[in-house]
PyMOL Python script that loads the backbone (N, CA, C, O; Angstrom):
from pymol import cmd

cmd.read_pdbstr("""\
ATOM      1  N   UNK A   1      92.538  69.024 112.077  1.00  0.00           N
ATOM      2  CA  UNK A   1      93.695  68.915 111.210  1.00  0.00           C
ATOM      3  C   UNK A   1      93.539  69.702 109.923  1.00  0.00           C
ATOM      4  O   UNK A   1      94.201  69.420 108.925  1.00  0.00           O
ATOM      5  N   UNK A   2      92.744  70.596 109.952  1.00  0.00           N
ATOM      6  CA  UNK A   2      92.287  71.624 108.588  1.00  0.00           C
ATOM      7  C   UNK A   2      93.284  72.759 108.806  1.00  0.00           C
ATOM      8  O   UNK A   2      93.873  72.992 109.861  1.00  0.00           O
ATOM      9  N   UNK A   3      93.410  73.579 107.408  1.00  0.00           N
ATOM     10  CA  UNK A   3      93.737  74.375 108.013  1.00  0.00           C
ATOM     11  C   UNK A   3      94.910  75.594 108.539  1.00  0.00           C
ATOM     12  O   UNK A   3      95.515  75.291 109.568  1.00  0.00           O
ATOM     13  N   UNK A   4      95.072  76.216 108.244  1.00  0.00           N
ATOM     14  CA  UNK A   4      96.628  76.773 109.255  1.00  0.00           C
ATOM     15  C   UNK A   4      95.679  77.515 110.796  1.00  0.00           C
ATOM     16  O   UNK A   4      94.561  78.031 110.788  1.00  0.00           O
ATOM     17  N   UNK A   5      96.455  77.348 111.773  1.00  0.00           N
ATOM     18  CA  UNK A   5      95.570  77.799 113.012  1.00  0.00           C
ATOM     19  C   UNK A   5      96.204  79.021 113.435  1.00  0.00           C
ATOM     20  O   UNK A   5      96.812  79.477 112.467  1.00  0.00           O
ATOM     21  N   UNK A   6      96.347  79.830 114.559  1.00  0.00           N
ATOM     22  CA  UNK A   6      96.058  80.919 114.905  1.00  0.00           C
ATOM     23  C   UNK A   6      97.957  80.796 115.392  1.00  0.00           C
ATOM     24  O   UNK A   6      98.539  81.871 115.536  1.00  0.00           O
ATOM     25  N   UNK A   7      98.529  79.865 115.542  1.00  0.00           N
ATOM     26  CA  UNK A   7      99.152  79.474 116.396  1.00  0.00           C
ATOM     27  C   UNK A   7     100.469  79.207 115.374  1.00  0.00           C
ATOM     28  O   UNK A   7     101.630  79.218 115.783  1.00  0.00           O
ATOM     29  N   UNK A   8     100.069  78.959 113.929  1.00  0.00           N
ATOM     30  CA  UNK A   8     101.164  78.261 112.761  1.00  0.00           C
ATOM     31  C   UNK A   8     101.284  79.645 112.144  1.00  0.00           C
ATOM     32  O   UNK A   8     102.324  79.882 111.529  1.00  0.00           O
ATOM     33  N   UNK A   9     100.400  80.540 112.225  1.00  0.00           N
ATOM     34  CA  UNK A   9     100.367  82.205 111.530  1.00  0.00           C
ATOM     35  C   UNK A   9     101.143  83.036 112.590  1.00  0.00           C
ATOM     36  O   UNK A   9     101.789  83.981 112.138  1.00  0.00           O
ATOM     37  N   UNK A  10     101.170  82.880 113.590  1.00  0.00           N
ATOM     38  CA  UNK A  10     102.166  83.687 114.591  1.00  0.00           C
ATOM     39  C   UNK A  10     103.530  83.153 114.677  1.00  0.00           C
ATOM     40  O   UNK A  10     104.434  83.819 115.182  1.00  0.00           O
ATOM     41  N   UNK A  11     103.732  81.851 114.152  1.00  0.00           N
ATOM     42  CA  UNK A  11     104.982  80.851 114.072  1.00  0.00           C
ATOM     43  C   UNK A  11     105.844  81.555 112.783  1.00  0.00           C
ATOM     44  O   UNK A  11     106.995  81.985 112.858  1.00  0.00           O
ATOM     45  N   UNK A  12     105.124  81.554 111.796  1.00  0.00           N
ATOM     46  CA  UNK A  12     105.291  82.064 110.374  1.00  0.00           C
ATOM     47  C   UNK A  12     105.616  83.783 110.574  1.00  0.00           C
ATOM     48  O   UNK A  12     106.646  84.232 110.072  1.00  0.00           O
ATOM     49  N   UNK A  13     104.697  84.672 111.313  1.00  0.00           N
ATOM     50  CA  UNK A  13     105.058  85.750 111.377  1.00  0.00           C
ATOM     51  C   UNK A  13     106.910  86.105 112.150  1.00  0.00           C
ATOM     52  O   UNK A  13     107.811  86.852 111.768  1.00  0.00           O
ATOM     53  N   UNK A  14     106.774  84.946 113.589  1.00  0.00           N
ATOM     54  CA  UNK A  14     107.895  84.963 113.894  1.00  0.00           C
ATOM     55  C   UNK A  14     109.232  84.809 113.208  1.00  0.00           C
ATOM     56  O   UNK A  14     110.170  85.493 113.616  1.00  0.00           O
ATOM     57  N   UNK A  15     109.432  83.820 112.020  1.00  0.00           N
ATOM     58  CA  UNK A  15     110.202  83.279 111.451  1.00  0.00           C
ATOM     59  C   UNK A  15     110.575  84.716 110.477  1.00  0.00           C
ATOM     60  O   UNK A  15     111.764  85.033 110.504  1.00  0.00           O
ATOM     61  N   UNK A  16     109.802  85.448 109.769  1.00  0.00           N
ATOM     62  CA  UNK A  16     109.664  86.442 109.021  1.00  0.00           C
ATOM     63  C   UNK A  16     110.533  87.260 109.931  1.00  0.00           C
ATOM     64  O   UNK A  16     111.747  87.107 109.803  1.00  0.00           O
ATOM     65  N   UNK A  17     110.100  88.090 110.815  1.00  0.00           N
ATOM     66  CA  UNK A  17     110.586  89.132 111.223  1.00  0.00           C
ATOM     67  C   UNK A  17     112.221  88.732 111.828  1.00  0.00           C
ATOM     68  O   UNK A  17     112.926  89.739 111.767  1.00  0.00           O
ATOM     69  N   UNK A  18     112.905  87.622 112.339  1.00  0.00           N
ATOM     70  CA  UNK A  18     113.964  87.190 112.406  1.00  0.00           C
ATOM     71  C   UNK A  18     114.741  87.051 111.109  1.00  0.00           C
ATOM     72  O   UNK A  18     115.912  87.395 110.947  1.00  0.00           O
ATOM     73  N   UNK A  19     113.780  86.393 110.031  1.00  0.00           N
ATOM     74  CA  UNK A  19     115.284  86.502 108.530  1.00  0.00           C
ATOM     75  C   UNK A  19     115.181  88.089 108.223  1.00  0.00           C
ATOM     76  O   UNK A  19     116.184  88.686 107.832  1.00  0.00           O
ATOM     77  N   UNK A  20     114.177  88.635 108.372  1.00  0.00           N
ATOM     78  CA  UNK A  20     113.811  89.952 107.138  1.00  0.00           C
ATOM     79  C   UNK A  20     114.452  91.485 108.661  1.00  0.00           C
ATOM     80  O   UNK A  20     114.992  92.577 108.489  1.00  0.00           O
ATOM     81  N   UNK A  21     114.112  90.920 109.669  1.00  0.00           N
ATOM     82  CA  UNK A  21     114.143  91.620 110.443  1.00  0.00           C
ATOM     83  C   UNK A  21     113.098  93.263 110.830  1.00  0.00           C
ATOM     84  O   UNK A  21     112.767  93.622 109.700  1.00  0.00           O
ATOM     85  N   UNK A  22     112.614  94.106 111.654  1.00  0.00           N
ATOM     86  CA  UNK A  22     111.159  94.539 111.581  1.00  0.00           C
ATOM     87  C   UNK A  22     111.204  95.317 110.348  1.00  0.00           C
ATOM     88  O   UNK A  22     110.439  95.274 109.384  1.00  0.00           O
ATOM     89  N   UNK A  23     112.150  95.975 110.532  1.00  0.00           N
ATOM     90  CA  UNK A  23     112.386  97.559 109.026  1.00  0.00           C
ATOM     91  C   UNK A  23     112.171  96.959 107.930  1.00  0.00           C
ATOM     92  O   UNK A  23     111.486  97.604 107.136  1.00  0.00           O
ATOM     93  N   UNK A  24     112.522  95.921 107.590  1.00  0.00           N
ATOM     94  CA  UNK A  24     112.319  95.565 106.194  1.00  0.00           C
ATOM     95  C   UNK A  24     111.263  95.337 105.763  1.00  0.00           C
ATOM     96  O   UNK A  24     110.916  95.667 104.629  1.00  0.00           O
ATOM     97  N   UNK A  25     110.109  94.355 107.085  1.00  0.00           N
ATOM     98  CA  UNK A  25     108.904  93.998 106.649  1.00  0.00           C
ATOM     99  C   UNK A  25     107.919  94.890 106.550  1.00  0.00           C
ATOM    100  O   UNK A  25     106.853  94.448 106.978  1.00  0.00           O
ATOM    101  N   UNK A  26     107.856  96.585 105.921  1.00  0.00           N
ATOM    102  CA  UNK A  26     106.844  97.022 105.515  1.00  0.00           C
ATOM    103  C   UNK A  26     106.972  96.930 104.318  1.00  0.00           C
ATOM    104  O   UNK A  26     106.020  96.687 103.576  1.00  0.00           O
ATOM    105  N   UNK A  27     108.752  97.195 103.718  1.00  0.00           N
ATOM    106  CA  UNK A  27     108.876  97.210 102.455  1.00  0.00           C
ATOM    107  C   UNK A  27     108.547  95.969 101.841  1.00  0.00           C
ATOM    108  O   UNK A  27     107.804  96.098 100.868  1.00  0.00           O
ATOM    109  N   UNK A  28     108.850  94.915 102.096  1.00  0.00           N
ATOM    110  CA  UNK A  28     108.643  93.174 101.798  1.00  0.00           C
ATOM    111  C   UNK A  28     106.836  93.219 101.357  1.00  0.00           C
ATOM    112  O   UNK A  28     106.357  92.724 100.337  1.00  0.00           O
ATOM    113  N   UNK A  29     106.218  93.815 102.241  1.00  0.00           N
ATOM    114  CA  UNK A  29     104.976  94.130 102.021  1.00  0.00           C
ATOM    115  C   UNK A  29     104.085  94.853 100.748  1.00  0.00           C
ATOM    116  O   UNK A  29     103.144  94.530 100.023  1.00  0.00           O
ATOM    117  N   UNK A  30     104.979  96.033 100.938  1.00  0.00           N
ATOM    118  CA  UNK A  30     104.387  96.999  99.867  1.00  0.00           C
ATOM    119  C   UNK A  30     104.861  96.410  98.032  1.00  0.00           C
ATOM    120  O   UNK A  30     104.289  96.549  96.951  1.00  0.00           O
ATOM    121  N   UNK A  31     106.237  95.701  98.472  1.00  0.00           N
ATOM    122  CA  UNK A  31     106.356  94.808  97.323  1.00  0.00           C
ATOM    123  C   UNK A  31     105.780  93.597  96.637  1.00  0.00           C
ATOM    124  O   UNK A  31     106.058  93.157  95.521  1.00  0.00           O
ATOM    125  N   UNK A  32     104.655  93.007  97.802  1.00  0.00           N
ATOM    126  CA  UNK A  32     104.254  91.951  97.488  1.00  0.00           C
ATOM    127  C   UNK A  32     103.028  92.551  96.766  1.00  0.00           C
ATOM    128  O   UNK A  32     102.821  92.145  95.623  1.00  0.00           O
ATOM    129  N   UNK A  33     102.285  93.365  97.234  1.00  0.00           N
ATOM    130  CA  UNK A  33     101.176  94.200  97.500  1.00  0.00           C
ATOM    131  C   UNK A  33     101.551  94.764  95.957  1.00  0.00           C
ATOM    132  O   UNK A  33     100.500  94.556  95.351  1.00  0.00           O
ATOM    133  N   UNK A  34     102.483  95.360  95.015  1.00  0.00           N
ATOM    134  CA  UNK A  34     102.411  95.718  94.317  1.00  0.00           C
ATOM    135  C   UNK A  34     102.352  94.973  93.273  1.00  0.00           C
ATOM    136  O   UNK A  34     102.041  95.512  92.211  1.00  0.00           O
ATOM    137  N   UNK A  35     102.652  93.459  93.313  1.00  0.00           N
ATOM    138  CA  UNK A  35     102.892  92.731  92.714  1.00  0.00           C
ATOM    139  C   UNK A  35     101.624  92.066  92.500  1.00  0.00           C
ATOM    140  O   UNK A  35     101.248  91.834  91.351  1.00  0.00           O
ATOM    141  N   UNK A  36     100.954  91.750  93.477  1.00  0.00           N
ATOM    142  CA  UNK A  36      99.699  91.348  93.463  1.00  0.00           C
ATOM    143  C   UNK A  36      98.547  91.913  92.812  1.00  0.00           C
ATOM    144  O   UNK A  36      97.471  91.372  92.556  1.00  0.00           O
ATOM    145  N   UNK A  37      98.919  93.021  92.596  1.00  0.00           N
ATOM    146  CA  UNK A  37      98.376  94.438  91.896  1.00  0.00           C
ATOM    147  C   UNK A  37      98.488  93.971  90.742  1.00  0.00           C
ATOM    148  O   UNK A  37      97.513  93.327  90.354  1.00  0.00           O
ATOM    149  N   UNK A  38      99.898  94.133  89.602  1.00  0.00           N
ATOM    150  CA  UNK A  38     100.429  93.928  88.320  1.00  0.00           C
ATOM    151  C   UNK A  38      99.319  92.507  88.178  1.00  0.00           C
ATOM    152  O   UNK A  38      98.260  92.819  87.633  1.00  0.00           O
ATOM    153  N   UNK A  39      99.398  91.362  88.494  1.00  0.00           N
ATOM    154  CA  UNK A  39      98.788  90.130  88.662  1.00  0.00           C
ATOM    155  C   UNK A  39      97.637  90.467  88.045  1.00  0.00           C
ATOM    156  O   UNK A  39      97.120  90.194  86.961  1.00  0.00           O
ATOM    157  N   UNK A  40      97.395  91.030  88.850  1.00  0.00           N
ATOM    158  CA  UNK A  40      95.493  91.152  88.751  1.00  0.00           C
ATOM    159  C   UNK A  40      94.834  92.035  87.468  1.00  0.00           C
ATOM    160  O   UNK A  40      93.749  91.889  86.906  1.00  0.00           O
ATOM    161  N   UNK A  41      96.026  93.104  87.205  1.00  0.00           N
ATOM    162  CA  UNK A  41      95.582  93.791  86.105  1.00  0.00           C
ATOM    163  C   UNK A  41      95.787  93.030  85.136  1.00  0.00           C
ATOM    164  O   UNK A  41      94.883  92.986  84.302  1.00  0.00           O
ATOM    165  N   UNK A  42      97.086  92.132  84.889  1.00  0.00           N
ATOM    166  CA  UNK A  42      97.268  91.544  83.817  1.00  0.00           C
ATOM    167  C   UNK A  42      96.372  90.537  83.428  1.00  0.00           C
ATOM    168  O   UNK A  42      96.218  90.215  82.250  1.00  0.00           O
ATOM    169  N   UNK A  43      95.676  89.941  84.527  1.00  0.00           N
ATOM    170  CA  UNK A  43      94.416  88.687  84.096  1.00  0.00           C
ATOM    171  C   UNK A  43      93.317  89.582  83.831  1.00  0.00           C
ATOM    172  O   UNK A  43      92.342  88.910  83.493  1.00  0.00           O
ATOM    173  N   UNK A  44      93.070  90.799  83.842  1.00  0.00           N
ATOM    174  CA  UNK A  44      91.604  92.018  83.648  1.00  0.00           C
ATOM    175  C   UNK A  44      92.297  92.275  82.592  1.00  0.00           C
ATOM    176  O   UNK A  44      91.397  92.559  81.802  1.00  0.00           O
ATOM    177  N   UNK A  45      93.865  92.436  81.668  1.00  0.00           N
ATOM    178  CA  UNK A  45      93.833  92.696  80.312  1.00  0.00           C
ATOM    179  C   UNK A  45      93.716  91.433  79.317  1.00  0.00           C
ATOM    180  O   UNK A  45      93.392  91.593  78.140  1.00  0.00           O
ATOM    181  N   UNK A  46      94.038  90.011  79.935  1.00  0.00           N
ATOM    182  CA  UNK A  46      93.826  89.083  79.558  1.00  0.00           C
ATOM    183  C   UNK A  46      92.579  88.523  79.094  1.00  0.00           C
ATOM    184  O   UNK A  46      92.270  88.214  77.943  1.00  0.00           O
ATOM    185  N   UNK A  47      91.850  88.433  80.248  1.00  0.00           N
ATOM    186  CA  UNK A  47      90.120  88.948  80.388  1.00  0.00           C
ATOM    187  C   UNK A  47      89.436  89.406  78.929  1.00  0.00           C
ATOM    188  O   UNK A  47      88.723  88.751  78.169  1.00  0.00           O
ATOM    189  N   UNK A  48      90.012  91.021  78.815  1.00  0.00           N
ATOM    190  CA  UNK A  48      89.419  91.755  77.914  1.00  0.00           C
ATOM    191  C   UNK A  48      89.818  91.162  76.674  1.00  0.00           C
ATOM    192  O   UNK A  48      89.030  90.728  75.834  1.00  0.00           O
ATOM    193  N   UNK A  49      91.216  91.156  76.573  1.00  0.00           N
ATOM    194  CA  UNK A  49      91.218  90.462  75.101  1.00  0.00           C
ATOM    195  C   UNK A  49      90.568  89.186  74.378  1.00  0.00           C
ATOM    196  O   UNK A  49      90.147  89.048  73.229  1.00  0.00           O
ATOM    197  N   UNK A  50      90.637  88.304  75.462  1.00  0.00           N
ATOM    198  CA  UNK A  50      90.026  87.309  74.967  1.00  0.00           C
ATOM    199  C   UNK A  50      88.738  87.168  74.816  1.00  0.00           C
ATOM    200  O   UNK A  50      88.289  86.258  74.119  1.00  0.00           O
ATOM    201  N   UNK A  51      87.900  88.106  75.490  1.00  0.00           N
ATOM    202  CA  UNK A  51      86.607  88.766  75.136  1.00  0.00           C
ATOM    203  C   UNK A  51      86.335  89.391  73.684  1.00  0.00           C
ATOM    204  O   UNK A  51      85.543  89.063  72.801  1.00  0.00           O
ATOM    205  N   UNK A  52      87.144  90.256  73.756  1.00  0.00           N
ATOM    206  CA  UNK A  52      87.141  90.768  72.112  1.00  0.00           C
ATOM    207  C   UNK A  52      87.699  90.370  70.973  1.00  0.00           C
ATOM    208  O   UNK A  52      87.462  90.882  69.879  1.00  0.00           O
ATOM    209  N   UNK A  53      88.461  89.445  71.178  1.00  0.00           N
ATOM    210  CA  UNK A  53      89.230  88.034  70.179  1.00  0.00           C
ATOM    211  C   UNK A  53      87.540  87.522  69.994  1.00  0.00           C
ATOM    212  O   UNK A  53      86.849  87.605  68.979  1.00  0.00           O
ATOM    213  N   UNK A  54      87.275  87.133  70.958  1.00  0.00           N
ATOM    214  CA  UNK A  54      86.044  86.087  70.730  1.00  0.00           C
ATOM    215  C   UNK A  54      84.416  86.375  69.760  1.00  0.00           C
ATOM    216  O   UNK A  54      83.672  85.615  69.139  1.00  0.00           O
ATOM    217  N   UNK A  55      84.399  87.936  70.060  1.00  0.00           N
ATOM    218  CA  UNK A  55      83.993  88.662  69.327  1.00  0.00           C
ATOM    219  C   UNK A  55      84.001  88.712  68.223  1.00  0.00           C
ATOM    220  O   UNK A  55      83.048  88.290  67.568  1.00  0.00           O
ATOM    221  N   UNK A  56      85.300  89.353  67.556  1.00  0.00           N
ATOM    222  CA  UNK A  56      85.590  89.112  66.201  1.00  0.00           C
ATOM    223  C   UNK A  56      85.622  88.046  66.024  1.00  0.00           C
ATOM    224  O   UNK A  56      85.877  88.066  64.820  1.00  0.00           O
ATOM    225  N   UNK A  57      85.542  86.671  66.371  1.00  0.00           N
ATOM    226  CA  UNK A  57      85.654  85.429  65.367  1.00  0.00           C
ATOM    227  C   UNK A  57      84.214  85.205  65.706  1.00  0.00           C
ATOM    228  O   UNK A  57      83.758  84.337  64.961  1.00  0.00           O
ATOM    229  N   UNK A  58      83.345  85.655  66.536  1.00  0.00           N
ATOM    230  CA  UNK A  58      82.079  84.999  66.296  1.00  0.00           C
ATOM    231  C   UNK A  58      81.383  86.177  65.820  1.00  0.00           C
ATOM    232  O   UNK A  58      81.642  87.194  66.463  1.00  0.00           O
ATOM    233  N   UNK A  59      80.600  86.301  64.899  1.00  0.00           N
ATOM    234  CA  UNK A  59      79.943  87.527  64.763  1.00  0.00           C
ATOM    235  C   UNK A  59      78.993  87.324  64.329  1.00  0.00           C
ATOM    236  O   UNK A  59      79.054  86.698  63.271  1.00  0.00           O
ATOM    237  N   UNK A  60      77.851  87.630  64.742  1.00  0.00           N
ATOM    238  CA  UNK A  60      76.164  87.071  64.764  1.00  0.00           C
ATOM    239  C   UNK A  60      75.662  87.226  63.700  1.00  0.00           C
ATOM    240  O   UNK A  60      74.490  86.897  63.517  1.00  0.00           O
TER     241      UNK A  60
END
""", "prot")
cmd.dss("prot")
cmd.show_as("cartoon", "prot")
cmd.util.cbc("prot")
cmd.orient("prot")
């Protein structure tokens, strides 16, 4: 009962390609994919600042 199985990911893929239909789902993709991108940079500029915030208020 863990888990998603092999069987709920082909269920899910099915459901996808019926609302979005096939053509759409590379673009649906490359949009998520870009987004996931923005995400990640923004917590690596988040990251940095609060690194160098921390810096200037502590200074040895």
């Amino acid at each position: 009962m863990g888990g998603i199985g092999f069987r709920e990911i082909l269920l899910l893929l099915l459901i996808i390609v019926i609302l979005f239909g096939a053509k759409k789902i590379p673009e649906l993709m490359r949009g998520m994919g870009s987004g996931i991108k923005e995400f990640k940079d923004a917590v690596k500029e988040d990251k940095k600042e609060t690194s160098e915030r921390e810096s200037t208020n502590n200074p040895s």
